[in-house]
DRENMI-429770 format. One line per 4 residues: number of its first residue (from 1); for each residue x, y, z of N, C-alpha, C, O. Coordinates in steps of 0.001 Angstrom, whole numbers, plus 500000, padded with zeros to 6 digits. Layout:
NUM = X/Y/Z/X/Y/Z/X/Y/Z/X/Y/Z; ...
//
This chain:
1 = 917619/167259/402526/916592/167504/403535/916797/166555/404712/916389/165394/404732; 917500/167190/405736/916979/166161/407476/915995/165222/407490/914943/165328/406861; 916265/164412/408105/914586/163611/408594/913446/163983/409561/912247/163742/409703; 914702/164894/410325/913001/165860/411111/912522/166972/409572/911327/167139/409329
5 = 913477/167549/408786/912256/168074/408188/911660/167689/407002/910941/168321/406228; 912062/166571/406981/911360/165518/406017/910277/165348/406710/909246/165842/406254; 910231/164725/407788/908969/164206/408856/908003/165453/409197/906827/165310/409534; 908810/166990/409034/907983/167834/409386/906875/168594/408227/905907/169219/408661
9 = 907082/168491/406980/907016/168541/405736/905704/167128/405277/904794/167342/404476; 905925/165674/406036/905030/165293/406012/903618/165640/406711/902460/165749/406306; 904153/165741/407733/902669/166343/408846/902200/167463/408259/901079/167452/408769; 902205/168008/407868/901932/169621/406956/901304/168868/406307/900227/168432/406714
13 = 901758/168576/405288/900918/168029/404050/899664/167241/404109/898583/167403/403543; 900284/165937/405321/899100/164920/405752/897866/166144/406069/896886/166499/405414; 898466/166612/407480/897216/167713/408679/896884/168896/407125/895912/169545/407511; 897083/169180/406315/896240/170145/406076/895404/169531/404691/894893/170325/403901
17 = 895347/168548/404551/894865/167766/403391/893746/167166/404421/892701/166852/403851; 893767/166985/405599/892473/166608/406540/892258/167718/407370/891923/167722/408554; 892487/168653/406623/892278/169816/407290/890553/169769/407696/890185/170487/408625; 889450/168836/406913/888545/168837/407135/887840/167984/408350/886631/167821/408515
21 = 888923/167482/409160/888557/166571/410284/889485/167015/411199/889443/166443/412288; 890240/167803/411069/891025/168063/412265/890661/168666/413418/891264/168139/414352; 890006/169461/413739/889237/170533/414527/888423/169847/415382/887209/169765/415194; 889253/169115/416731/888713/168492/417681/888463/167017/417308/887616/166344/417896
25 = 889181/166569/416373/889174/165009/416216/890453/164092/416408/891617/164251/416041; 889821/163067/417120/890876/161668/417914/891113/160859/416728/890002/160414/416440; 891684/160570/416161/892029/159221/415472/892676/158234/416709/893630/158659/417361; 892210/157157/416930/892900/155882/417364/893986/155335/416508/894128/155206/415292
29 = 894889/154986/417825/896472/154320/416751/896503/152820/417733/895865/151806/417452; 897358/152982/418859/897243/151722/419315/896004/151634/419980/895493/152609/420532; 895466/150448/419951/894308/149995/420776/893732/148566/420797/894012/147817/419861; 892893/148110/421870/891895/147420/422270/891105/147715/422289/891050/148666/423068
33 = 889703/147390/421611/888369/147774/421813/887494/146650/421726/887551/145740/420899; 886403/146850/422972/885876/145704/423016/884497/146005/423202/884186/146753/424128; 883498/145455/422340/881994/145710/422303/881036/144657/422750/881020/143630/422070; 880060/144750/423999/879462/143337/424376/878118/143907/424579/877572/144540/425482
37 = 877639/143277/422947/876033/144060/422496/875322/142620/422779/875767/141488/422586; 874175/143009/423257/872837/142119/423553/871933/141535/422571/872443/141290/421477; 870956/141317/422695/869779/140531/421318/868905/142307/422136/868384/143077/421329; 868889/142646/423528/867802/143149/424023/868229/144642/423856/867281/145427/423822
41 = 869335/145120/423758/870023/146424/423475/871037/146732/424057/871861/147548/423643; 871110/145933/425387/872330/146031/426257/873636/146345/425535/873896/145827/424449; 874520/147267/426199/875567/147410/425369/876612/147672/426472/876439/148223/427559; 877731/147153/425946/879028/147636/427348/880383/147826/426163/880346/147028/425227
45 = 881335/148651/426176/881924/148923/425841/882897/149408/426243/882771/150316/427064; 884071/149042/425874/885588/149521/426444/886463/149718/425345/886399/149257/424205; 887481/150651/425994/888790/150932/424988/889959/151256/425709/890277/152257/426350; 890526/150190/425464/891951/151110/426042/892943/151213/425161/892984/150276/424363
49 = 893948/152231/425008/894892/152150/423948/895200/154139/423375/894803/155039/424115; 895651/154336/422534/895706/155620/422095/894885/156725/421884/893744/156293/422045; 894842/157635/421676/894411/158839/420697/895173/159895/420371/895739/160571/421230; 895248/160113/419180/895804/161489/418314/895310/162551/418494/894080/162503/418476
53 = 895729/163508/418663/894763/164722/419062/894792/165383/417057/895977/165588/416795; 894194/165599/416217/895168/165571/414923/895079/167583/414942/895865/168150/414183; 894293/168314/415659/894560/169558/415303/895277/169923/415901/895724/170998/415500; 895951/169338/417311/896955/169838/417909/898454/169426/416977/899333/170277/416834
57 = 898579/168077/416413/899422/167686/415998/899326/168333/414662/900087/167663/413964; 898606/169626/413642/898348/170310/413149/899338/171316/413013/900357/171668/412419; 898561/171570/413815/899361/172800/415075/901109/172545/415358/901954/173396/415079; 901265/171863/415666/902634/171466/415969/903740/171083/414765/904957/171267/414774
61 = 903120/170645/414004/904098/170289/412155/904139/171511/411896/905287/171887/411661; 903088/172588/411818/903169/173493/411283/904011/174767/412399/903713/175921/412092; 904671/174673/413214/905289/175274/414335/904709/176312/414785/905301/177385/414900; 903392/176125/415123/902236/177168/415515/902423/176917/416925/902174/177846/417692
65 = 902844/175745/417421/902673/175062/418611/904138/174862/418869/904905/174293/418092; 904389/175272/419789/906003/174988/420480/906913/175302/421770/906861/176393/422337; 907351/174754/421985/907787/174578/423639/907000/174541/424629/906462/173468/424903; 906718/175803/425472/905639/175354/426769/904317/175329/425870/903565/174356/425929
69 = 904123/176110/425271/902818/176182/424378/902206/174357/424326/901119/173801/424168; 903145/174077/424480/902455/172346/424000/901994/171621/425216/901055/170830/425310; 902931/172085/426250/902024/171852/427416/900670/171889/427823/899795/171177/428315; 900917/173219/427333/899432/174084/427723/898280/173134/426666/897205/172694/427075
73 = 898726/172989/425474/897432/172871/424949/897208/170966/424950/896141/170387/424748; 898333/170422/425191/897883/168805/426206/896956/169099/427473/895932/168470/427737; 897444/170081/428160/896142/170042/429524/894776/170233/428943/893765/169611/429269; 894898/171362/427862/893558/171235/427261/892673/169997/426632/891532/169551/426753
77 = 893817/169719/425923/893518/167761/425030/892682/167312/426090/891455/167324/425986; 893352/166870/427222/892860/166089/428174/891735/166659/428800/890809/165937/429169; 891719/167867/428956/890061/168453/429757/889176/167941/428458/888337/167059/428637; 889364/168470/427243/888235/168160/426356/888216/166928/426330/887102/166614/425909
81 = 888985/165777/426599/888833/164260/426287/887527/164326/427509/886342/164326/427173; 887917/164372/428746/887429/164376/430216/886071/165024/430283/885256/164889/431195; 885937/165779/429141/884231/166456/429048/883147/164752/429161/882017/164578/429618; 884127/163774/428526/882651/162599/428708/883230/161886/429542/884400/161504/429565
85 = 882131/161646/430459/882599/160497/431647/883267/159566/431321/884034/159168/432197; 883282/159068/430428/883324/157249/429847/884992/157146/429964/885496/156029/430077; 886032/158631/429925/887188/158552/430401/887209/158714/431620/888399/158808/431920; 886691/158789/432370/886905/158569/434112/887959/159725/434694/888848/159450/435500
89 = 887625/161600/433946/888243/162047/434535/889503/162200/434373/890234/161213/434452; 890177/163837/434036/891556/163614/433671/892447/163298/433768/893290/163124/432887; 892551/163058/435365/893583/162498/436427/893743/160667/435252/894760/160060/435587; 893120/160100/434383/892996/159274/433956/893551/159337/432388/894127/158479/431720
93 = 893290/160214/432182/894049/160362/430631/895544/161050/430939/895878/161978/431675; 896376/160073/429940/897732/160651/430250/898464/160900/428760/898327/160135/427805; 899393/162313/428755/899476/162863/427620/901007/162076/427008/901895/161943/427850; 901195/161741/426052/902268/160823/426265/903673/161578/424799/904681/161079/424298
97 = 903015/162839/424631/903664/163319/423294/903391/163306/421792/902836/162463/421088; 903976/164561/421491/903502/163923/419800/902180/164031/419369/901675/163637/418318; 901433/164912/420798/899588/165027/420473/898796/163980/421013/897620/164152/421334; 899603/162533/421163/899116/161406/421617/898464/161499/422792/898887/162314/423612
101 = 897636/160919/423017/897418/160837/424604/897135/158905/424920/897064/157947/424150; 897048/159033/426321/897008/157236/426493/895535/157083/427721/895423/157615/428825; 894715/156300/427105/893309/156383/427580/892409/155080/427808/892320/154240/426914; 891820/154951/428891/890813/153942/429090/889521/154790/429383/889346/155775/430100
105 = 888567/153964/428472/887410/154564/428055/886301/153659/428358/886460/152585/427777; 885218/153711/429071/884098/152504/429472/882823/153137/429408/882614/154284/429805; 882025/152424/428934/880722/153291/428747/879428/151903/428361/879406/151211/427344; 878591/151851/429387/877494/151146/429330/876030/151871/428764/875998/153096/428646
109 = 875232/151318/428538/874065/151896/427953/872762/150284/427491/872753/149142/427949; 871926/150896/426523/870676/150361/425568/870636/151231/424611/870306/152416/424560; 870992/150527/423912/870456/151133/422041/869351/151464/421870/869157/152434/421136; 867947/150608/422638/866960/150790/422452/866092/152572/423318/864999/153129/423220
113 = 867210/152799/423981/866942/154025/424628/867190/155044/423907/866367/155816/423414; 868886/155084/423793/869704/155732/423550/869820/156220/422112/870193/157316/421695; 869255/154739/421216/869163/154968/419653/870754/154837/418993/871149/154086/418101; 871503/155869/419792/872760/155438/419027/873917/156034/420177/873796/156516/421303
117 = 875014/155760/419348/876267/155473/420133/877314/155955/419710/877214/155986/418484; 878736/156546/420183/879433/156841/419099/880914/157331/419726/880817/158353/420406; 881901/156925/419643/882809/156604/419978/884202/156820/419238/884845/155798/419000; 884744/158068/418845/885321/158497/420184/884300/159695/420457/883997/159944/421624
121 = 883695/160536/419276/882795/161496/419321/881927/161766/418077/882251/161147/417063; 881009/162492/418014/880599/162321/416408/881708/162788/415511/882241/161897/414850; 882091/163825/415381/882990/164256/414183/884142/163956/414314/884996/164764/413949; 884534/162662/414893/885759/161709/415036/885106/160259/415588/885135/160047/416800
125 = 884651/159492/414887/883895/158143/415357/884786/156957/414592/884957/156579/413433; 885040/156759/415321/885858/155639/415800/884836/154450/415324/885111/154075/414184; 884076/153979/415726/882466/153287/416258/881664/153926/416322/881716/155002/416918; 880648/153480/415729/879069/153967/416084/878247/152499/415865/878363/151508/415144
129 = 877247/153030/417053/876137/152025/417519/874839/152518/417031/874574/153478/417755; 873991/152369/416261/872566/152605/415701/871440/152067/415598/871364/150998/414993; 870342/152632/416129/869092/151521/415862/868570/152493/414860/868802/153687/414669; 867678/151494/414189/867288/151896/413026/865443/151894/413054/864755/151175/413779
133 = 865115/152556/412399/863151/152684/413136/862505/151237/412638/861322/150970/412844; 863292/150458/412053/862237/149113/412379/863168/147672/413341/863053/146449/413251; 864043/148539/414201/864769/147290/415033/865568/146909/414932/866104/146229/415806; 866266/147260/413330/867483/146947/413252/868645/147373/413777/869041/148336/413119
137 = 869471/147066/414774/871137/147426/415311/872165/147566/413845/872292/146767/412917; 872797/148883/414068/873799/148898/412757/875069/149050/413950/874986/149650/415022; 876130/148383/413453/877498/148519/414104/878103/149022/412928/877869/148403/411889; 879061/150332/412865/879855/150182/412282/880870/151016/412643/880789/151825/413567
141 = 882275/150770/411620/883322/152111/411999/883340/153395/410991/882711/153697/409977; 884400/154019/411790/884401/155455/410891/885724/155685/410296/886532/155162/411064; 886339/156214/409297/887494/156514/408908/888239/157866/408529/887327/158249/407795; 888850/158542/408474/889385/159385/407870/888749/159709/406438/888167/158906/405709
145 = 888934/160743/406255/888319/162084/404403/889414/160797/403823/890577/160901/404214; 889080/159619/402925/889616/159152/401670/890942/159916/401014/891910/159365/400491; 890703/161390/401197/891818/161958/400234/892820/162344/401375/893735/163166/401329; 892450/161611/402325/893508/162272/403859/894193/160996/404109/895334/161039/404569
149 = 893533/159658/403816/894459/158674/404622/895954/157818/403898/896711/156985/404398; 895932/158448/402568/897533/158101/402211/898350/158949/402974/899299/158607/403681; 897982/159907/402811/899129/161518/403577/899207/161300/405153/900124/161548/405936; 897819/160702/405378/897686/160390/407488/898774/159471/407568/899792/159892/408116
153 = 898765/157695/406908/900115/157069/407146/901019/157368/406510/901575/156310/406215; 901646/158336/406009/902930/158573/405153/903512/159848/406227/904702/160032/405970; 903069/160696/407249/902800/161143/408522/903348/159961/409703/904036/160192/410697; 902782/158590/409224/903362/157745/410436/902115/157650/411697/902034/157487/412914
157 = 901301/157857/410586/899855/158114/411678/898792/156581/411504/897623/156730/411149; 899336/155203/411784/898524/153940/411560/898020/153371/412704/898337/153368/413893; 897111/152869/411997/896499/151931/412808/896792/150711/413288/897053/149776/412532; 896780/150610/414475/897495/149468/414326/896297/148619/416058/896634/148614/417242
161 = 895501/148278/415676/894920/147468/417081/893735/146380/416436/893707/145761/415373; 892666/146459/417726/891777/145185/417371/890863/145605/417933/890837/146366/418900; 889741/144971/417163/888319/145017/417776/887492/144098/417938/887069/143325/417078; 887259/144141/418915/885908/142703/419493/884694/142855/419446/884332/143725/420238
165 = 883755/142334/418785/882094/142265/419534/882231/141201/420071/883044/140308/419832; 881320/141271/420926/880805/139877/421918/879382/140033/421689/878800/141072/422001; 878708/138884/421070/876909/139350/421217/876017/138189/421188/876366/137401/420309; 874913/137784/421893/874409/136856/421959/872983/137130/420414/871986/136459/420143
169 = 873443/138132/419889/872346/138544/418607/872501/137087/417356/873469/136354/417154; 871257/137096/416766/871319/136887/415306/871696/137660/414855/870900/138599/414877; 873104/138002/414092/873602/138356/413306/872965/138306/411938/872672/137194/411500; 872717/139377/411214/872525/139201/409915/873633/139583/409000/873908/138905/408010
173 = 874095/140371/409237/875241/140451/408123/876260/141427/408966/875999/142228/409864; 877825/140988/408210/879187/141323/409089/880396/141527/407884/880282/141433/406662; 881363/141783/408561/882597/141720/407408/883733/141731/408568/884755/142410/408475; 883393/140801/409795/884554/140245/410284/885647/139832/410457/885384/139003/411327
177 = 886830/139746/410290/887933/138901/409993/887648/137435/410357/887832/136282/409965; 887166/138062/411206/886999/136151/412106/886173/136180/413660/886085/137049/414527; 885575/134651/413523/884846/134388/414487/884699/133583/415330/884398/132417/415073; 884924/134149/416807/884924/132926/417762/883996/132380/418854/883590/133292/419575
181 = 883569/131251/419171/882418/131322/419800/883145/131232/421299/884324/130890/421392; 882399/131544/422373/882331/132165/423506/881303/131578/424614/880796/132547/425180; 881001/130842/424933/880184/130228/425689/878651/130170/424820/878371/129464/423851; 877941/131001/425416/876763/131022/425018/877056/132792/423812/876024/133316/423394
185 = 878241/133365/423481/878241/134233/422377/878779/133813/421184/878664/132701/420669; 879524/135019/420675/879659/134883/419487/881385/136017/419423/881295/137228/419620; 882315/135571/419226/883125/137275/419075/883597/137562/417565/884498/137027/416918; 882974/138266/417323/883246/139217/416038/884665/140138/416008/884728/141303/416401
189 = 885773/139364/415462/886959/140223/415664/887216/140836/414457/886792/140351/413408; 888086/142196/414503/888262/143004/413470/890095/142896/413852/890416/143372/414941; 890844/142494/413271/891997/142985/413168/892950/144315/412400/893753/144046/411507; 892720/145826/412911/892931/146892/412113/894673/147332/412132/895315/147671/413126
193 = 895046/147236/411077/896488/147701/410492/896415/148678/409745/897521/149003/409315; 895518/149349/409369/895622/150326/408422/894671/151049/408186/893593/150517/407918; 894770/152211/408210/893505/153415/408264/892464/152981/406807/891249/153070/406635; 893615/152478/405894/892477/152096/404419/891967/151039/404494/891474/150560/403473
197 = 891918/150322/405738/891099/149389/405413/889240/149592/405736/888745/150620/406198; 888498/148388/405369/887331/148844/404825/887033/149064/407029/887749/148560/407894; 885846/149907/407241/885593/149938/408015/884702/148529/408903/884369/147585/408186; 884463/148477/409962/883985/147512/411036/882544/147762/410935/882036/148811/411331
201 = 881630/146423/410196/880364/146509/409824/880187/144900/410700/880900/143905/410836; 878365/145469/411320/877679/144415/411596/876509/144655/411700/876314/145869/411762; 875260/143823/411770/874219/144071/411665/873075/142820/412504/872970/141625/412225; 872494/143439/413346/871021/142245/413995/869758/142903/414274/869564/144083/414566
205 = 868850/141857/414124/867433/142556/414591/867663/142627/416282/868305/141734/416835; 867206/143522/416891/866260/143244/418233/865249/142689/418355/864257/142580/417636; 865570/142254/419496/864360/141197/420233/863794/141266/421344/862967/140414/421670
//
């Protein structure tokens, strides 16, 4: 067996074993992400770094998708990325192959308005931001269907970036890698290598 159809034989297997998340969902591969949450709800958020498109790259292992066809359905990737402001417009997302696309993402808000948050979208969340009905802020991340993420990196589909909070909160409970203080904050870093690892948890009251 070749190594393209070794490699093509993986994507099959991976994409239709998450066949239950594929259908308009981003997985992040390379990235920066950076979260600068308040005690008061304030929230600012950035990302720059990758996304997988995984039903196009679906699509494409399985040779449903091929030659100009792939064009076509990257312009699409990118209009549907470009449906939320927080990418600044397609002229801003750039398609880089392979389903990938390459993206800076910014998005300000209040939890206390907004209630919640969610990043890259709901049925692909990356991050989510939550208030909870007695005040409590939940941070956490999202991962891949369990029975999808051996087959996602054996595909060649990892994680590989970092994540920051910045927050002037009482923290009540976290599962950080590590923590650095910041003037008058706090940064909550997540170092992510691998889709199995446990997801990005934190937790504070509002004030």
């Amino acid at each position: 067996m070749s190594p393209m159809t070794r490699l093509k034989r993986l994507f099959s297997i991976a994409l239709l074993a998450a066949a239950g998340l594929a259908a308009g969902c981003y997985l992040p591969t390379d990235f920066a992400a950076d979260l600068r949450l308040e005690r008061n709800g304030n929230y600012a958020f950035r990302y720059v770094g990758d996304l997988t498109d995984l039903s196009m790259l679906q699509r494409m292992a399985s040779g449903d998708l091929t030659g100009d066809d792939i064009a076509e359905r990257a312009q699409y990737g990118r209009k549907d990325l470009a449906r939320d402001k927080g990418f600044g417009g397609i002229d801003n997302i750039e398609y880089l192959g392979k389903a990938k696309f390459k993206v800076k993402f910014e998005r300000r808000g209040n939890i206390r308005r907004e209630k919640t948050f969610d990043f890259v979208r709901f049925n692909s969340r990356f991050l989510g931001v939550k208030r909870l009905a007695d005040g409590t802020v939940v941070v956490f991340g999202g991962r891949p269907n369990p029975r999808a993420l051996e087959q996602l990196e054996k595909a060649g589909l990892k994680a590989n970036g970092v994540l920051r909070i910045w927050t002037n909160a009482l923290v009540k409970d976290h599962n950080a890698q590590d923590i650095k203080p910041a003037g008058g904050l706090r940064i909550y870093i997540w170092t992510i290598k691998s889709l199995k690892q446990k997801p990005p948890r934190l937790k504070f009251d509002l004030q």
